[in-house]
C-alpha positions in Angstrom: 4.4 58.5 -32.0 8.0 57.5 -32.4 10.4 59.5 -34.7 13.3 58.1 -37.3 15.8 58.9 -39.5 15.7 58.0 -43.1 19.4 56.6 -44.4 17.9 55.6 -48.1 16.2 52.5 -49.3 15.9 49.5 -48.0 17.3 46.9 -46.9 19.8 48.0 -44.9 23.5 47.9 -45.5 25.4 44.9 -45.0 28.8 46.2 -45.0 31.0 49.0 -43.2 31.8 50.7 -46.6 27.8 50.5 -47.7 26.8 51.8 -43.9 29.7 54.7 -44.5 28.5 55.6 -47.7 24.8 56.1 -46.4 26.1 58.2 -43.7 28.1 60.4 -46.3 24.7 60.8 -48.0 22.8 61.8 -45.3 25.5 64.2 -43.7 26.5 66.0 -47.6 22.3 65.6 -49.5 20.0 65.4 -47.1 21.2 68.0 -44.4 21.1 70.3 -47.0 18.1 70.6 -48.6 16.2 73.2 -46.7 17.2 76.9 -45.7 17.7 77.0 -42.6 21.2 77.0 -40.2 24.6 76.7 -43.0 27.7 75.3 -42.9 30.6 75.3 -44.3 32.7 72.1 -45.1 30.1 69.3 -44.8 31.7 67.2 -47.5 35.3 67.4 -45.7 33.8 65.6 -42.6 35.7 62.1 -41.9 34.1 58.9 -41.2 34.7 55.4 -40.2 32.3 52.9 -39.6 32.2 49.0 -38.7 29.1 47.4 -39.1 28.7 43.9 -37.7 25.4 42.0 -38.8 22.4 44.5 -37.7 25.0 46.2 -35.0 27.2 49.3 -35.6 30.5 48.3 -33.5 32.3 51.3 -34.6 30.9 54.5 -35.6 33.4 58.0 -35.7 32.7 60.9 -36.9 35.7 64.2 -37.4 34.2 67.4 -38.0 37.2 69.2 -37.3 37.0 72.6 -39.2 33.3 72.4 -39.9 32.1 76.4 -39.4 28.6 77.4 -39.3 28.1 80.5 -40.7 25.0 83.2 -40.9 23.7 82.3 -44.4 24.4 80.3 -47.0 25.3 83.1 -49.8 28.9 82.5 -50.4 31.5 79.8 -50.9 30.4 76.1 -50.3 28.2 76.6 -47.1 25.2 74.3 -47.2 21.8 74.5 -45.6 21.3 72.0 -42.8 17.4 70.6 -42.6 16.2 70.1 -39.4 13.7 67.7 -40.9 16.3 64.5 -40.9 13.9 62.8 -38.4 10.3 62.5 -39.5 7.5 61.1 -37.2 6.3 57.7 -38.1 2.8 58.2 -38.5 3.0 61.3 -40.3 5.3 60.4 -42.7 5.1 56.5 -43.2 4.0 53.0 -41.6 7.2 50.9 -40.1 6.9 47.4 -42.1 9.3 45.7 -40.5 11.5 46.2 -37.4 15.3 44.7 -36.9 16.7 45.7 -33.0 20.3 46.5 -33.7 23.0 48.3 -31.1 25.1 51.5 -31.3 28.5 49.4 -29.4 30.2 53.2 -29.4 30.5 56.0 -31.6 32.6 59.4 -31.2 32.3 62.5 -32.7 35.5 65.0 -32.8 36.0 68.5 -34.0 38.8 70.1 -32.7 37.9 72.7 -33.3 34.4 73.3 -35.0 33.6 77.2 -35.6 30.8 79.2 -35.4 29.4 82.3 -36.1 32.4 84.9 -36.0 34.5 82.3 -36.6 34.4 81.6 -32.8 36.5 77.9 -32.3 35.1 75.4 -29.8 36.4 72.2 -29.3 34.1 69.5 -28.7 34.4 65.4 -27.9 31.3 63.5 -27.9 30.9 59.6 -27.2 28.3 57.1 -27.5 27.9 53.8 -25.6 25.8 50.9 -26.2 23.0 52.4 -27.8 19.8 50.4 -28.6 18.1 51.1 -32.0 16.1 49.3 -34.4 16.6 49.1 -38.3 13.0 50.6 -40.0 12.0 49.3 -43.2 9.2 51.9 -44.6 6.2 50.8 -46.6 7.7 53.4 -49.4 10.9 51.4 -49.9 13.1 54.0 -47.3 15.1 52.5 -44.6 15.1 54.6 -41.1 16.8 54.0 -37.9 14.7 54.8 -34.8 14.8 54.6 -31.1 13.4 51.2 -30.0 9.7 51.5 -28.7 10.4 49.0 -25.9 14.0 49.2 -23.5 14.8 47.2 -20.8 15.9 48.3 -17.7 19.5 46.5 -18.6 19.7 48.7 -21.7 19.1 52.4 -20.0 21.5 51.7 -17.5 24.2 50.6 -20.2 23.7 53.3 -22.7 25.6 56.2 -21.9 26.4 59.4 -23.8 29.4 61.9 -22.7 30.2 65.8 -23.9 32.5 67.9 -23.7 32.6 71.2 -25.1 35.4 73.9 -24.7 36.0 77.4 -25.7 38.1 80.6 -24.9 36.6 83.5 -23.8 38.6 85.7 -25.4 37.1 84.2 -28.4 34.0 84.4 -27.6 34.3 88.2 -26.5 36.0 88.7 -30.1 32.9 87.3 -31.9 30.6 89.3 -29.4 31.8 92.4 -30.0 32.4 92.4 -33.3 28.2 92.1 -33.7 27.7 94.9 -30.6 30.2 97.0 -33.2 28.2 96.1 -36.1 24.8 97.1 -34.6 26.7 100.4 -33.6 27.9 101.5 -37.0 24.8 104.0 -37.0 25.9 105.6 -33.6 28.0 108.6 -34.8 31.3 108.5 -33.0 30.2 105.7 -30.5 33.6 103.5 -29.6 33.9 100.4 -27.6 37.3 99.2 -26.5 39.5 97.6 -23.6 37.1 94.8 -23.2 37.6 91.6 -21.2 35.9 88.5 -20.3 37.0 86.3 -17.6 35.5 82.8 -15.4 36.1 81.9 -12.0 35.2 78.7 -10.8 33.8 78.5 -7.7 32.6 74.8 -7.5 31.5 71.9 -9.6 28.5 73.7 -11.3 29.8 77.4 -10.1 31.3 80.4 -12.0 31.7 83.6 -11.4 31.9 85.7 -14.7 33.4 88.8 -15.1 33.2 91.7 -18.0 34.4 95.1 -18.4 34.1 97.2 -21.5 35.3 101.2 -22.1 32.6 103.3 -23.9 33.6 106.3 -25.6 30.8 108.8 -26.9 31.6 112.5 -28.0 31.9 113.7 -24.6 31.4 110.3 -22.7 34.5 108.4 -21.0 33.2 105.7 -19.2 34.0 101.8 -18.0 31.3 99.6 -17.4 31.7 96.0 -15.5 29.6 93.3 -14.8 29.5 90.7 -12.5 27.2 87.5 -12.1 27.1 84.1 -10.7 25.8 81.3 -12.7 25.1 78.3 -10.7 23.7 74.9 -11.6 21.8 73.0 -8.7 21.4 68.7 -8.1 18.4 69.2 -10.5 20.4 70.8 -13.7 18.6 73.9 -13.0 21.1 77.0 -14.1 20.2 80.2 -12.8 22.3 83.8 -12.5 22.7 85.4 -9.2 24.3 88.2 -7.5 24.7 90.1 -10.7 25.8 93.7 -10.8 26.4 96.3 -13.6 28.7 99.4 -12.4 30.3 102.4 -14.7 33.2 105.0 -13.3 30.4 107.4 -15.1 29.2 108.8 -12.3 26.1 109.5 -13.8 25.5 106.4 -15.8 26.5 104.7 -12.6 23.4 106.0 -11.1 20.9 104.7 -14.0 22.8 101.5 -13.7 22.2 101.2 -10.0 18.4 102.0 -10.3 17.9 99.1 -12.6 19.7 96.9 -10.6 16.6 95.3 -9.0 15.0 94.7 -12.9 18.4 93.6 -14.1 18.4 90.9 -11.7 14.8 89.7 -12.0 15.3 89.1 -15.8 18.6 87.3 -15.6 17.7 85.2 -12.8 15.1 83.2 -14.3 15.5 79.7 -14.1 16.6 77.6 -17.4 15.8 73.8 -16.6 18.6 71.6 -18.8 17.0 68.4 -18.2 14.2 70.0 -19.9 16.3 71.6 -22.4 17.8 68.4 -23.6 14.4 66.8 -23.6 12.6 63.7 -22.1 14.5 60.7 -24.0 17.8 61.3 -22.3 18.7 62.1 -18.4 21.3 63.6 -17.0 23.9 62.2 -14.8 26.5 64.2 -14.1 27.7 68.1 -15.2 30.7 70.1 -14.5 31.9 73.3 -15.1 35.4 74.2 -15.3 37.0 77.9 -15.8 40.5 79.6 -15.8 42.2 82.5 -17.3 42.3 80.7 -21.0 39.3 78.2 -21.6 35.7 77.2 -20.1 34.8 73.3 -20.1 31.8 71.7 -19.8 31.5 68.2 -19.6 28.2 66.2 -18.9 27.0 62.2 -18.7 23.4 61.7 -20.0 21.7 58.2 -20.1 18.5 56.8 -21.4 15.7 58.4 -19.1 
């Protein structure tokens, strides 16, 4: 079974403006007809698009300030669907097929937000991409992954990302929920916290946080420590991890969870698998300071 995404009716458009106004429908209608994951600003998104015969030459995409947000109960946040793709043979029979080619598209947002208003910046690009045009027996026009590609094409398609964030940031948005959930906790307080990465190689950081709890008659710091590590295979795992408090006595209940603490955190998360079996990866660093995390990765067709 091969999966698509309906842009409208058939045929298919023959001009950039007609291709960019599909796109604007899909991105502003169609993503947001379901409940499901919101966002916010959807209908500010930019895009630019050159179509050349049944090949997009051009395609760019700026979602700079798009947020996603928790729910869609205030201002203009809008549901995304996650049904935008529909399988073939479930949906409808393909009753004509036109090969076409993705030549490169970008996508920007510098930054995009999420929950807690968290900004990460991310760059995304496209290269040589094979699809095909579907025309539906119910009028709709798709575009889908080719059934058939040749050797030539997988090793020319290739996809790049790169995603960046502060961890200052991302500690703000964290603790703001760990603060929420604690409202009910009479007089619990958390403060002083930090988050910090160091790298230690291509696909090695060491991560660092410290937190000060205060609890009626409680003072205490607690730190953590831990190693993520990403092997040849893309398999991320944590290691070496360590939870310590200057309580002596929580110190003590840390230490004798240590052992459990570890087993749970350690388990293996397979990316390749993550990211599914049409795309492979190639390459993926990591890279830390002080003031942001990157990750960048190369994927082609698998």
């Amino acid at each position: 079974m091969s999966e698509f995404a309906r842009i409208g009716d058939a045929p298919r458009p023959a001009t950039s403006q007609g291709m960019e106004e599909r796109l604007r429908h899909v991105i502003t209608t169609e993503m947001a007809q379901d409940p499901g994951s919101t966002v916010r600003g959807l209908d500010r998104v930019g895009i630019r698009v050159t179509v050349e015969g049944a090949d997009i030459a051009g395609l760019h995409i700026n979602a700079t300030g798009l947020e996603v947000v928790a729910d869609a109960g205030d201002g203009d946040a809008q549901a995304i669907s996650t049904d935008v793709t529909a399988d073939v043979e479930d949906m409808a029979q393909v009753k004509a097929r036109e090969p076409g080619l993705l030549r490169r598209a970008t996508f920007t947002a510098a930054p995009m937000l999420f929950p807690g208003r968290t900004p990460v910046e991310v760059q995304a690009e496209a290269v040589d991409v094979p699809f095909e045009w579907l025309e539906l027996d119910d009028g709709g026009l798709a575009i889908g992954m080719p059934e058939h590609v040749s050797r030539g094409q997988r090793r020319a398609m290739t996809l790049r990302l790169h995603v960046a964030f502060s961890p200052d940031d991302v500690l703000a948005a964290v603790m703001t929920e760990i603060r929420g959930e604690l409202t009910d906790v009479n007089g619990m307080r958390l403060d002083r916290e930090s988050l910090t990465f160091t790298r230690k190689g291509p696909r090695r950081i060491r991560i660092r946080l410290s937190v000060r709890l205060r609890w009626k008659f409680l003072r205490a710091t607690c730190r953590a420590r831990t190693e993520l590590h990403i092997d040849n295979r893309f398999v991320a795992r944590l290691s070496g991890t360590r939870v310590t408090s200057s309580n002596l006595l929580l110190a003590v209940v840390l230490r004798g969870l240590r052992g459990k603490i570890n087993r749970e955190l350690s388990k293996p998360l397979d990316l390749q698998a993550e990211i599914g079996e049409l795309l492979a990866l190639r390459t993926l660093r990591i890279d830390a300071d002080t003031a942001s995390v990157g990750v960048a990765l190369e994927a082609g067709l698998a």
